[in-house]
N, C-alpha and C positions, 0 to 999 in steps of 0.2 A: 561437450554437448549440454543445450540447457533443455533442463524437466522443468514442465509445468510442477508447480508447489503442490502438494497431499495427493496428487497424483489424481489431479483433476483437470479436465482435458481446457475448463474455461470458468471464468467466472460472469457464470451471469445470471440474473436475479432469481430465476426459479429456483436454484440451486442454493438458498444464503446459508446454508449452514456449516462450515466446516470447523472439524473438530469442536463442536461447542460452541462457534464465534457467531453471530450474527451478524449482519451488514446492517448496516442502519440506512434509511433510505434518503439521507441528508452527508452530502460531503461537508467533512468540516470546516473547507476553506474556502473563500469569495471568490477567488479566482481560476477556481477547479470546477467549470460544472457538470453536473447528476450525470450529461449525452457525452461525458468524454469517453473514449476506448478505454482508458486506466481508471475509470472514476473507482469500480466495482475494487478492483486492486489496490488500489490508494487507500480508502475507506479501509477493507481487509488491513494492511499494514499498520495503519496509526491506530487501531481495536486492538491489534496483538503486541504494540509497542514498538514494531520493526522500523518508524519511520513518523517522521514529524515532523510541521511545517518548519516556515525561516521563523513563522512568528506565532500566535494562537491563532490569527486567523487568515495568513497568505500562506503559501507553497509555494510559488514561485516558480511551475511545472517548466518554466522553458530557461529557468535560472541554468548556471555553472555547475555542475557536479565535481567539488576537488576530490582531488584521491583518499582524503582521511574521511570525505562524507559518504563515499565509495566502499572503502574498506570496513567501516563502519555498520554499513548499510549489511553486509556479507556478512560480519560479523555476528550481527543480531537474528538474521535471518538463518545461522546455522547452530543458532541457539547460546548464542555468548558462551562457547565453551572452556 
């Protein structure tokens, strides 16, 4: 079963603060933008380090996901323990 992250039902902009983090109101990447459904999440991940583009400034949001960028991904998100 998946849980929403910090046990917050959504991310959306009235709410930017979690744990300490802000959202910034500029996606980092040319190819992602502000109206996407994941923007808010995207932004959240590459602030806390859990995730980063292909390049400094593409993402690639409809790119391949391999299993090691996969595993990776869970990895960081469960706190590189």
């Amino acid at each position: 079963m998946l849980e929403r992250p910090l046990g917050h039902d959504s991310f959306d902009k009235s709410d930017n603060e979690i744990e300490g983090t802000y959202f910034s109101e500029k996606v980092p990447f040319n190819d992602v933008s502000a109206d996407q459904y994941y923007s808010d999440a995207l932004i959240w991940g590459v602030e806390n380090n859990i995730i980063s583009g292909i390049s400094a400034d593409s993402f690639s949001p409809n790119g391949t996901c391999s299993r090691g960028m996969a595993i990776t991904l869970l990895w960081r998100i469960a706190g590189t323990p």
